[in-house]
N, CA, C and O atoms as CSV, one atom per row, in Angstrom:
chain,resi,resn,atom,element,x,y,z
A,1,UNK,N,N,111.758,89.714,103.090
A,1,UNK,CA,C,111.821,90.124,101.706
A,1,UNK,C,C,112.794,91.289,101.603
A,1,UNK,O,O,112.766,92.252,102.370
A,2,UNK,N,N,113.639,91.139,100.625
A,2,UNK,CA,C,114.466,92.396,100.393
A,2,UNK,C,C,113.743,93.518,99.559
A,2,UNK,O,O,112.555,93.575,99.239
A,3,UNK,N,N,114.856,94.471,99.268
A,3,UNK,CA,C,114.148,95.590,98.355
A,3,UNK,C,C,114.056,95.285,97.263
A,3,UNK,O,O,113.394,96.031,96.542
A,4,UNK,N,N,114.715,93.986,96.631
A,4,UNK,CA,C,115.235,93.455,95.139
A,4,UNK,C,C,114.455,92.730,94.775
A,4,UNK,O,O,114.193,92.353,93.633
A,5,UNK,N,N,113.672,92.276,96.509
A,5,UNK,CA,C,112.348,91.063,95.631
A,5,UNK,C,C,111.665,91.858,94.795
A,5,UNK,O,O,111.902,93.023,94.475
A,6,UNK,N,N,110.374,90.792,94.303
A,6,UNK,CA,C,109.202,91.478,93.463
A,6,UNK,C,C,108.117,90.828,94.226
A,6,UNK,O,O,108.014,89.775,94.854
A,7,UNK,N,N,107.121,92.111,93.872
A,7,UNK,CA,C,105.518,91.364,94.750
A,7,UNK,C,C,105.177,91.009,93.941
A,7,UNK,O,O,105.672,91.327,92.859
A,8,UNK,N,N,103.845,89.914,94.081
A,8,UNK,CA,C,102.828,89.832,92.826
A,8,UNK,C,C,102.178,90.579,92.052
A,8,UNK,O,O,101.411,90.110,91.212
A,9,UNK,N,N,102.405,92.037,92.227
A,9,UNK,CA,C,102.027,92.590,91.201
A,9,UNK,C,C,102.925,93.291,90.046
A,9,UNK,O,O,102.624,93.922,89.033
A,10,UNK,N,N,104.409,92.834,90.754
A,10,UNK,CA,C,105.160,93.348,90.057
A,10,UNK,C,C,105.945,94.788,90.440
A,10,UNK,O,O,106.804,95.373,89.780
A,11,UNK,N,N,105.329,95.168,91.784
A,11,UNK,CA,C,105.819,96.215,92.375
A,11,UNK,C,C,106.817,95.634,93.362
A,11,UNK,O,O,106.759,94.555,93.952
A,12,UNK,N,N,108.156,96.998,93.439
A,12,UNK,CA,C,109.391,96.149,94.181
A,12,UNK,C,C,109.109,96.760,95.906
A,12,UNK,O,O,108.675,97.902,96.058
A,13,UNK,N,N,109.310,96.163,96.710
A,13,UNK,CA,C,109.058,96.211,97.796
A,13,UNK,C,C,109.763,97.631,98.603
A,13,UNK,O,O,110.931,97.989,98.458
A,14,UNK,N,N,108.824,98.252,99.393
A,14,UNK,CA,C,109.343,99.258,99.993
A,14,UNK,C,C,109.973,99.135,101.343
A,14,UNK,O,O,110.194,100.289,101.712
A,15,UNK,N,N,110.348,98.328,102.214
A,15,UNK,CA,C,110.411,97.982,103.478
A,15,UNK,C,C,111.431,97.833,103.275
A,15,UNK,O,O,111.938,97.711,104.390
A,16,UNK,N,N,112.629,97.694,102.123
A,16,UNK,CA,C,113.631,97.907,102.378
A,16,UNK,C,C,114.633,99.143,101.930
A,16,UNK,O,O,115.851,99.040,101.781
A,17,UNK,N,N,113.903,100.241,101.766
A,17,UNK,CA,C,114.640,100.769,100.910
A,17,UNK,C,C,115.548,102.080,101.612
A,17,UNK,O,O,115.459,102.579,102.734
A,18,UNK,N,N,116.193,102.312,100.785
A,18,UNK,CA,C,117.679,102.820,101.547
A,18,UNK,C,C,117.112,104.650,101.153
A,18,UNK,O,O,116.259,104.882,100.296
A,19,UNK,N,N,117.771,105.699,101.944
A,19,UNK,CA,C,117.266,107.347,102.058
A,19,UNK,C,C,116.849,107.437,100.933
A,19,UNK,O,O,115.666,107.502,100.598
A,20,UNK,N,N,117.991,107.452,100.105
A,20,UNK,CA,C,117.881,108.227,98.432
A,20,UNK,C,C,116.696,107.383,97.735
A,20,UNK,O,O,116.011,107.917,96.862
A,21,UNK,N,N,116.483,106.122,98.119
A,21,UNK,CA,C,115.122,105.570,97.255
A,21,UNK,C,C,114.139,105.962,97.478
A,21,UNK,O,O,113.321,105.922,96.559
A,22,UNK,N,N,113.678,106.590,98.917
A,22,UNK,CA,C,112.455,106.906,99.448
A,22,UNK,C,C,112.397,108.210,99.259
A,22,UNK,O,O,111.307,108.717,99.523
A,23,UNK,N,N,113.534,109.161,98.748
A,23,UNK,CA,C,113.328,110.727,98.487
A,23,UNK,C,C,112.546,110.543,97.395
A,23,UNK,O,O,111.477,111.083,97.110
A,24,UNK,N,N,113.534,109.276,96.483
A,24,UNK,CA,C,113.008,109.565,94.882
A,24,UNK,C,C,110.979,109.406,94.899
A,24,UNK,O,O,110.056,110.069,94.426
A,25,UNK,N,N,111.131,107.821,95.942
A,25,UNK,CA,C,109.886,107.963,96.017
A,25,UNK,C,C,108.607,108.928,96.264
A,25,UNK,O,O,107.460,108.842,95.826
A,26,UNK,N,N,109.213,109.874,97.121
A,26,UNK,CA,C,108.759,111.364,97.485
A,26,UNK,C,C,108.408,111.978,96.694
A,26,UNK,O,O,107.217,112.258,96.559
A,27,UNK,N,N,109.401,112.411,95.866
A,27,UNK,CA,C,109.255,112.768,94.675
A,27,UNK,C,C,108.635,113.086,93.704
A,27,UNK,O,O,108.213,114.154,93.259
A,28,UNK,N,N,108.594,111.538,93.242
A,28,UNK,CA,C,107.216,110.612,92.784
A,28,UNK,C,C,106.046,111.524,93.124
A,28,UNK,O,O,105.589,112.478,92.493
A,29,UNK,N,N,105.586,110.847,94.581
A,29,UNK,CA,C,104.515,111.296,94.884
A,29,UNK,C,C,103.591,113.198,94.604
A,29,UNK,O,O,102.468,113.523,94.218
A,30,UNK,N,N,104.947,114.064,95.101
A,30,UNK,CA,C,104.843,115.363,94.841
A,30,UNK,C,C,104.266,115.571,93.738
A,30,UNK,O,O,103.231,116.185,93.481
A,31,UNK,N,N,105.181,114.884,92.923
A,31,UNK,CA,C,105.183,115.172,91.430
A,31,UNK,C,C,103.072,114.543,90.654
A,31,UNK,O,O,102.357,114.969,89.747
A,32,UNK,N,N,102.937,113.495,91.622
A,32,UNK,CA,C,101.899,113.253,91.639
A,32,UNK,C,C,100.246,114.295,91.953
A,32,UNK,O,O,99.125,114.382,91.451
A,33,UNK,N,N,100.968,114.867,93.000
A,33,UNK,CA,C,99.910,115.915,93.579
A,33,UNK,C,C,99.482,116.897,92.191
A,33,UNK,O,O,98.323,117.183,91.893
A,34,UNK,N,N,100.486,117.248,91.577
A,34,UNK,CA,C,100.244,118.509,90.930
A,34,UNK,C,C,99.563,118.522,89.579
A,34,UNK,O,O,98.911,119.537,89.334
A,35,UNK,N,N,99.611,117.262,88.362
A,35,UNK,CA,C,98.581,117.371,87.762
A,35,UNK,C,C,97.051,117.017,87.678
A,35,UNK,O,O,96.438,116.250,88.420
A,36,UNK,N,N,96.650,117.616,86.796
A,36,UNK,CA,C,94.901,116.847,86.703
A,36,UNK,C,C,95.159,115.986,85.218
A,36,UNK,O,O,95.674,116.125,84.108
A,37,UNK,N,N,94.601,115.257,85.839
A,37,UNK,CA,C,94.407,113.851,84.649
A,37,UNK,C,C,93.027,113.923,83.481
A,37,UNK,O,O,91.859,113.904,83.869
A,38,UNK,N,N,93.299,113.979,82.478
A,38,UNK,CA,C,92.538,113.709,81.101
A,38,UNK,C,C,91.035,112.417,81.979
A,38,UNK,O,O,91.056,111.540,82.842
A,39,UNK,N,N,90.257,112.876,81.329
A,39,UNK,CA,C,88.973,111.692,81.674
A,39,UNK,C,C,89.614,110.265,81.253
A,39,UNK,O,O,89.337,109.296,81.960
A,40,UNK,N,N,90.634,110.060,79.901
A,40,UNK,CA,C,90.797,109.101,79.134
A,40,UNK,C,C,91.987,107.920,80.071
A,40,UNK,O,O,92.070,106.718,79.823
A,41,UNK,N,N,93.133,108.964,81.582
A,41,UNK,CA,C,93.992,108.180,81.672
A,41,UNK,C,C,93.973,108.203,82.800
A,41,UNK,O,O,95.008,108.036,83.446
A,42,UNK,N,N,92.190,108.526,83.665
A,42,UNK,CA,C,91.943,108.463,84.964
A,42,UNK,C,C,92.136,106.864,85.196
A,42,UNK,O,O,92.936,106.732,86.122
A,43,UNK,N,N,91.666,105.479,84.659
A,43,UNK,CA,C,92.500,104.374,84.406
A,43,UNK,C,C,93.561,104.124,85.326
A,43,UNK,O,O,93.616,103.865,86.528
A,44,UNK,N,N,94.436,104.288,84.352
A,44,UNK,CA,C,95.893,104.088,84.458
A,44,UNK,C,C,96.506,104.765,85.548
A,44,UNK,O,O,97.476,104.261,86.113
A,45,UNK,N,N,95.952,106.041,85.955
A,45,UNK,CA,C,95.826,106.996,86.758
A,45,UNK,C,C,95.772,106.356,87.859
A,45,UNK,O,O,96.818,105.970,88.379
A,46,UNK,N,N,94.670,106.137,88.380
A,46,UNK,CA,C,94.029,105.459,89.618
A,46,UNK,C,C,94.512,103.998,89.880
A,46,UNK,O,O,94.146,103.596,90.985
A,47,UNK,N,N,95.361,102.944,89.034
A,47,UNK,CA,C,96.020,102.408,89.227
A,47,UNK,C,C,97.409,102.348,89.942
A,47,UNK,O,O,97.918,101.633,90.804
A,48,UNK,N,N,97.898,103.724,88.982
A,48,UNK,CA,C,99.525,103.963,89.968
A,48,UNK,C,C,98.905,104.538,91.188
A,48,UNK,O,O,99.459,103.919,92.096
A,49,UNK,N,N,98.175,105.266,91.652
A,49,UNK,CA,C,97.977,105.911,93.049
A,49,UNK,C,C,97.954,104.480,93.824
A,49,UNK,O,O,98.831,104.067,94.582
A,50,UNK,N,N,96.529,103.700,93.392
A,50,UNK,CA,C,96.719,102.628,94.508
A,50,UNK,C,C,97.759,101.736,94.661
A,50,UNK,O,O,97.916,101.052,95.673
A,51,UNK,N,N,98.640,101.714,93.465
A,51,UNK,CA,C,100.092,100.710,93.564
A,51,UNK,C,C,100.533,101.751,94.357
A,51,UNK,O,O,100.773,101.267,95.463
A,52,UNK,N,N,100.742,102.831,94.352
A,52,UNK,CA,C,101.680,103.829,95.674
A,52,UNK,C,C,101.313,104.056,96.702
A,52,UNK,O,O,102.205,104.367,97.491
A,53,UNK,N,N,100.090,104.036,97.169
A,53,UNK,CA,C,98.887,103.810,98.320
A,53,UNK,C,C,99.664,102.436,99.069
A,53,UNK,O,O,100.084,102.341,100.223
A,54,UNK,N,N,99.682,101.367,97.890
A,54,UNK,CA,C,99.874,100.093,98.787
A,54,UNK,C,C,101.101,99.756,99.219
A,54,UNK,O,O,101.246,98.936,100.126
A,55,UNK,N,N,102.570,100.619,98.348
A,55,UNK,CA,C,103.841,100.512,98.849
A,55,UNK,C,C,103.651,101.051,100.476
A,55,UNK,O,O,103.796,100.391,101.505
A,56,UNK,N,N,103.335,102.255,100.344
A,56,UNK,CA,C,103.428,103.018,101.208
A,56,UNK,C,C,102.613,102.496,102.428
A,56,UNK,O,O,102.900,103.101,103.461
A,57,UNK,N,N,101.745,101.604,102.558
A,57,UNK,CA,C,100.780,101.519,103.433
A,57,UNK,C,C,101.718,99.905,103.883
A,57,UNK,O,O,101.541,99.295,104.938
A,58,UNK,N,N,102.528,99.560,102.960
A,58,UNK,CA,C,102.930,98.075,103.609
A,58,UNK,C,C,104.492,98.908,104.165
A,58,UNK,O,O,105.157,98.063,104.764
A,59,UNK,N,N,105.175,100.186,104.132
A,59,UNK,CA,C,106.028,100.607,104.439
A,59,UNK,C,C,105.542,100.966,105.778
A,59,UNK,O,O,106.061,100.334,106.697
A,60,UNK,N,N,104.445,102.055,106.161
A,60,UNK,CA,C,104.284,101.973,107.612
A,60,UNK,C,C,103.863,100.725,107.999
A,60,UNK,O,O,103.979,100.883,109.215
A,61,UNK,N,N,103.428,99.512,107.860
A,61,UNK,CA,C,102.499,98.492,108.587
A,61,UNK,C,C,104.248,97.629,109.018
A,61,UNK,O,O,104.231,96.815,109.942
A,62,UNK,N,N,105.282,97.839,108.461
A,62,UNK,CA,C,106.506,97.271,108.860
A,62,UNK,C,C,107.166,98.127,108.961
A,62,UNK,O,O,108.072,98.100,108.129
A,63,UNK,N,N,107.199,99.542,110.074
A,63,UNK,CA,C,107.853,100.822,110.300
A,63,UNK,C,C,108.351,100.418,111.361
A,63,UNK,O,O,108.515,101.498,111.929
A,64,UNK,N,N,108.727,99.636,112.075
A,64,UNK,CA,C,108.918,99.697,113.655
A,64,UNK,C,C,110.198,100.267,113.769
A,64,UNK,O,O,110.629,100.920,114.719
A,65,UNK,N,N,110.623,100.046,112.993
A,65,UNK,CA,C,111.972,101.652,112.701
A,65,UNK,C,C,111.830,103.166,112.407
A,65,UNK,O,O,112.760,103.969,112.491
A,66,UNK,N,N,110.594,103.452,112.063
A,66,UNK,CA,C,110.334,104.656,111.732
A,66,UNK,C,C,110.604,105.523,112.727
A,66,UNK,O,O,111.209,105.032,113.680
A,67,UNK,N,N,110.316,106.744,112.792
A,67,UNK,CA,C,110.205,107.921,113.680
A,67,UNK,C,C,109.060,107.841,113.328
A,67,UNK,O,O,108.473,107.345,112.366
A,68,UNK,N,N,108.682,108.601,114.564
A,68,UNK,CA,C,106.866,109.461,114.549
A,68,UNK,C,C,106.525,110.248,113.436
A,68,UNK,O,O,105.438,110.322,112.863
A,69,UNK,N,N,107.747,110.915,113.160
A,69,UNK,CA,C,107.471,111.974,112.127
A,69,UNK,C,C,106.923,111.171,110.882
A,69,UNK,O,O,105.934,111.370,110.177
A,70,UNK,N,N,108.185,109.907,110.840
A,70,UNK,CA,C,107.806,109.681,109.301
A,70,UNK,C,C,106.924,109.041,109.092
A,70,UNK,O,O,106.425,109.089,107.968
A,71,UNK,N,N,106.350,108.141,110.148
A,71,UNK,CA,C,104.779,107.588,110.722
A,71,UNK,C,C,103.745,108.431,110.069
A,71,UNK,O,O,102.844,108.202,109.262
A,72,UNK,N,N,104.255,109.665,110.799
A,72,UNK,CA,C,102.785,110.806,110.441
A,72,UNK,C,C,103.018,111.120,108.683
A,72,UNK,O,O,102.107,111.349,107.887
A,73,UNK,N,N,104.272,111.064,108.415
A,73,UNK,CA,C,103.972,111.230,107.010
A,73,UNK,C,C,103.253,110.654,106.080
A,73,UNK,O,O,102.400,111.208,105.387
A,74,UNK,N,N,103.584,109.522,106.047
A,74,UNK,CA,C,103.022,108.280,105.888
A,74,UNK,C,C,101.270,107.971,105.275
A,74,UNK,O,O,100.602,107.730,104.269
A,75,UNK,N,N,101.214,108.191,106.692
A,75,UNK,CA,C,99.801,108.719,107.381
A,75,UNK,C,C,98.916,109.713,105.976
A,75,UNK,O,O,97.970,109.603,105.196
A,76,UNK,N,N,100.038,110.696,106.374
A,76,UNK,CA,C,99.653,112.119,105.562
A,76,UNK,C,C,99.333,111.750,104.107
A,76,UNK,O,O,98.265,111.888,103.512
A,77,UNK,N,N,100.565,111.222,103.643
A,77,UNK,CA,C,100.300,110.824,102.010
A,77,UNK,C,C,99.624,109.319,101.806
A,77,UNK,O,O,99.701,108.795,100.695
A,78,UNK,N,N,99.197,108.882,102.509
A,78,UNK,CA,C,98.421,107.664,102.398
A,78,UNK,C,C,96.672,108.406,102.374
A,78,UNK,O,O,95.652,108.312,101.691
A,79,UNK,N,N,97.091,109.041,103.412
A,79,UNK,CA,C,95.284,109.726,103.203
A,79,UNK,C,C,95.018,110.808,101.507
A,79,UNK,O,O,94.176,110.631,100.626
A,80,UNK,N,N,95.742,111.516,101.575
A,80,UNK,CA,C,96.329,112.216,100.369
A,80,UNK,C,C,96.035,111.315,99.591
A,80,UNK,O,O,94.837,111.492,99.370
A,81,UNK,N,N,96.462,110.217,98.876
A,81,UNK,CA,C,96.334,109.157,98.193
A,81,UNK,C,C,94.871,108.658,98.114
A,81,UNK,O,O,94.359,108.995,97.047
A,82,UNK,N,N,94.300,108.171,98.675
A,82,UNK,CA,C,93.106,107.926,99.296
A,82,UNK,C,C,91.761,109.412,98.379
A,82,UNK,O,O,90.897,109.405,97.501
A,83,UNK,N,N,92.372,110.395,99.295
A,83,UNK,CA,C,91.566,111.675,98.540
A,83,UNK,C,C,91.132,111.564,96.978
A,83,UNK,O,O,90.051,111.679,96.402
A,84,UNK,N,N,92.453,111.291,96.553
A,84,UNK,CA,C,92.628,111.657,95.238
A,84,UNK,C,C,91.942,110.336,94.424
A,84,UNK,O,O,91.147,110.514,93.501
A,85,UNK,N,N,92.414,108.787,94.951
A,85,UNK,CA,C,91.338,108.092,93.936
A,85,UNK,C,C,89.937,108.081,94.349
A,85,UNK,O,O,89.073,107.553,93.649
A,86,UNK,N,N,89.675,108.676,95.522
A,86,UNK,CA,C,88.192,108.794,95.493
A,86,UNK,C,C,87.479,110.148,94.529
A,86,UNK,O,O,86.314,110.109,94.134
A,87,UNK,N,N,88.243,111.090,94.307
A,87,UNK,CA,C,87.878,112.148,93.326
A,87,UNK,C,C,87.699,112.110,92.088
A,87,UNK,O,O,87.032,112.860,91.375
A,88,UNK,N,N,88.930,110.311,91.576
A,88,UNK,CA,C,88.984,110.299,90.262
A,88,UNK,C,C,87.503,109.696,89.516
A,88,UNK,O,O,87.412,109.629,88.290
């Protein structure tokens, strides 16, 4: 699968994606950490985490290119991820 396919849910695949896509994706995520969500759009909320939970979790499960480091990152914001829809 390329980066251009689409999954069935409509999310575009992470296993292929080139530096600058995975910063933005970073990003993303950061940008994720820092607010608290309204009771009303915990929802919608807890939806994008696990659509980013599951990029990210099918990005290490096909890492065999990775470094350790970015393994452990991975790791890091997958559990991170994890934290947070269990709080919501």
């Amino acid at each position: 699968m390329t980066n251009t396919e689409q999954l069935t849910d409509g999310l575009k695949s992470i296993t292929g994606l080139t530096d600058q896509e995975y910063e933005a994706l970073s990003a993303a995520l950061a940008k994720m950490r820092a607010p608290k969500v309204e009771a009303g759009d915990s929802g919608v909320h807890s939806k994008m985490l696990s659509a980013v939970r599951h990029q990210l979790q099918q990005r290490l499960n096909n890492g065999s290119h990775l470094s350790d480091d970015e393994k452990t990152k991975l790791m890091h914001d997958i559990a991170e991820l994890d934290r947070k829809m269990y709080a919501l």
